[in-house]
N, C-alpha and C positions, 0 to 999 in steps of 0.2 A: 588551419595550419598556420602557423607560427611564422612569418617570414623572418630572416636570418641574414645577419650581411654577407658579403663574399669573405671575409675576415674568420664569422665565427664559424661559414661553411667550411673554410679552410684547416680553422683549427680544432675544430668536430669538442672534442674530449677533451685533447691529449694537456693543455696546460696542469689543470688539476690534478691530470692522473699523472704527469711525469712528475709533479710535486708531491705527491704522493710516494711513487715510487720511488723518489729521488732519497725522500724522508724515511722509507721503509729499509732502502740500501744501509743508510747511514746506520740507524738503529742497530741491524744485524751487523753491523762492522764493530758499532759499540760494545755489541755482546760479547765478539767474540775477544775485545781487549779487554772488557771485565769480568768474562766467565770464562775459566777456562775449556774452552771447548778443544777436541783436537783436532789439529790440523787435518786435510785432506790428505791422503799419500797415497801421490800418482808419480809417476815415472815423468823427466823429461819429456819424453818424448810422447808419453800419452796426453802430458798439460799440453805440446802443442798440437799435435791435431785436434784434439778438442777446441784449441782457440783456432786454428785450422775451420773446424765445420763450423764453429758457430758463429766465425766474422763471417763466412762463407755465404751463411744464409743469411745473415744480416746484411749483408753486400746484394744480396740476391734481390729482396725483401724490398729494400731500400732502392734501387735501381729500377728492376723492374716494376714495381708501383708508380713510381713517379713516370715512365716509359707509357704506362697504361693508362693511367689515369694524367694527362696534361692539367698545368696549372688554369689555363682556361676554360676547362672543365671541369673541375672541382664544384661539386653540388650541384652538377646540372645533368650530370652521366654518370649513368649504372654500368659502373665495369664489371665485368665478370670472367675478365683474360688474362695471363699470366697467374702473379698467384693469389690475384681475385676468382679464381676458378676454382683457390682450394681452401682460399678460408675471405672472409667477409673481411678483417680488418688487419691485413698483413703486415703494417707498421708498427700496430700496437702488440701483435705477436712478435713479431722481432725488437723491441723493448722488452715485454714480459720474459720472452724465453732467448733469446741471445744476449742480448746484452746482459742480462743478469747471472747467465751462465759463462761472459767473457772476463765479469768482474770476480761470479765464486771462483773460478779457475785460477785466476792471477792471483786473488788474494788467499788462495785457500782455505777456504770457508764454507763449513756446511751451513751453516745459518742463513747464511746470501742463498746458498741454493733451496733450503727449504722455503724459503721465503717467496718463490714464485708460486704455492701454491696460495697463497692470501692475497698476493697481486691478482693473480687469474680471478681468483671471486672477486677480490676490488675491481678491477678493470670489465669483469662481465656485469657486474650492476651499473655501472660509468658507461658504457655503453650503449643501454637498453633505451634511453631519450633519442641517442641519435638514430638509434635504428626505428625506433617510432617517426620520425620525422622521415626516415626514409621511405617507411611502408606510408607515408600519408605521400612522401612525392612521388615516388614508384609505383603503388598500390599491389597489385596480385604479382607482379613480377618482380616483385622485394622479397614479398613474402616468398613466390614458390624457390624464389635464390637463397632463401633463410634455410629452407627446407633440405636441399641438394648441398649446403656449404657451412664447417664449421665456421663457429665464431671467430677462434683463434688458432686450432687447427684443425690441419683436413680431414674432415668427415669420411667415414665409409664411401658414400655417395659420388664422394668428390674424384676422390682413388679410381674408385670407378669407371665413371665416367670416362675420364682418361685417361685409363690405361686400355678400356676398348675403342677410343681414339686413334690410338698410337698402333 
């Protein structure tokens, strides 16, 4: 196993892939000022609850991750609570799918929303290192948390589980 510093355990992926993502926003913004594509047409009031739910869980996402997982633990604990209990990498799901559905919304743009489905494949290959480093530091209880928890989101399993919890 590959020792890592607390720096690159901190920042797992996410540099390359928010530059990535950052580059792939821009592109589909481009498109839509030199092709004409048409606008979205939603209702006031539907653009804002949609930016409603999606800061919501991006609020959620963002808060209770960092709640879970303390910065003094970062790379050294396997969380599996809050909403490490419904998908493995809750931050780079709320980049992939909020935030990108906060910016199609405001800017009205199919293209930014199509666009998360090539981020999801980008960001699920960007991923699969760090999760090898996980199952080499975790071993069988990475893997059977792989098994119970999507990637990005909540698995069958996951659902599950916790709603015969509750």
């Amino acid at each position: 196993m590959t020792k890592r510093s607390p720096i690159q355990r901190m920042l797992g992926v996410s540099i390359p892939g928010l530059l990535v993502t950052i580059a792939a926003w821009s592109v589909c913004l481009s498109i839509d000022i030199f092709i004409p594509i048409p606008e979205m047409k939603i209702t006031f009031w539907l653009s804002w609850t949609l930016i409603a739910m999606f800061g919501g869980d991006l609020l959620y996402l963002l808060i209770s991750s960092f709640i879970q997982l303390k910065k003094s633990e970062w790379g050294n604990k396997l969380a599996t609570e809050g909403p490490y209990q419904f998908v493995r990498h809750p931050l780079y799901s709320g980049l992939i799918y909020s935030v990108t559905g906060l910016i199609a919304i405001s800017q009205q743009s199919w293209s930014l929303l199509i666009s998360v489905l090539p981020l999801s494949i980008y960001w699920s290959w960007l991923v699969q290192r760090e999760e090898r480093s996980l199952v080499d530091q975790f071993g069988k209880r990475y893997q059977d948390y792989m098994k119970t928890t999507g990637q990005f989101f909540p698995s069958r399993e996951s659902l599950k589980k916790v709603a015969e919890n509750n």
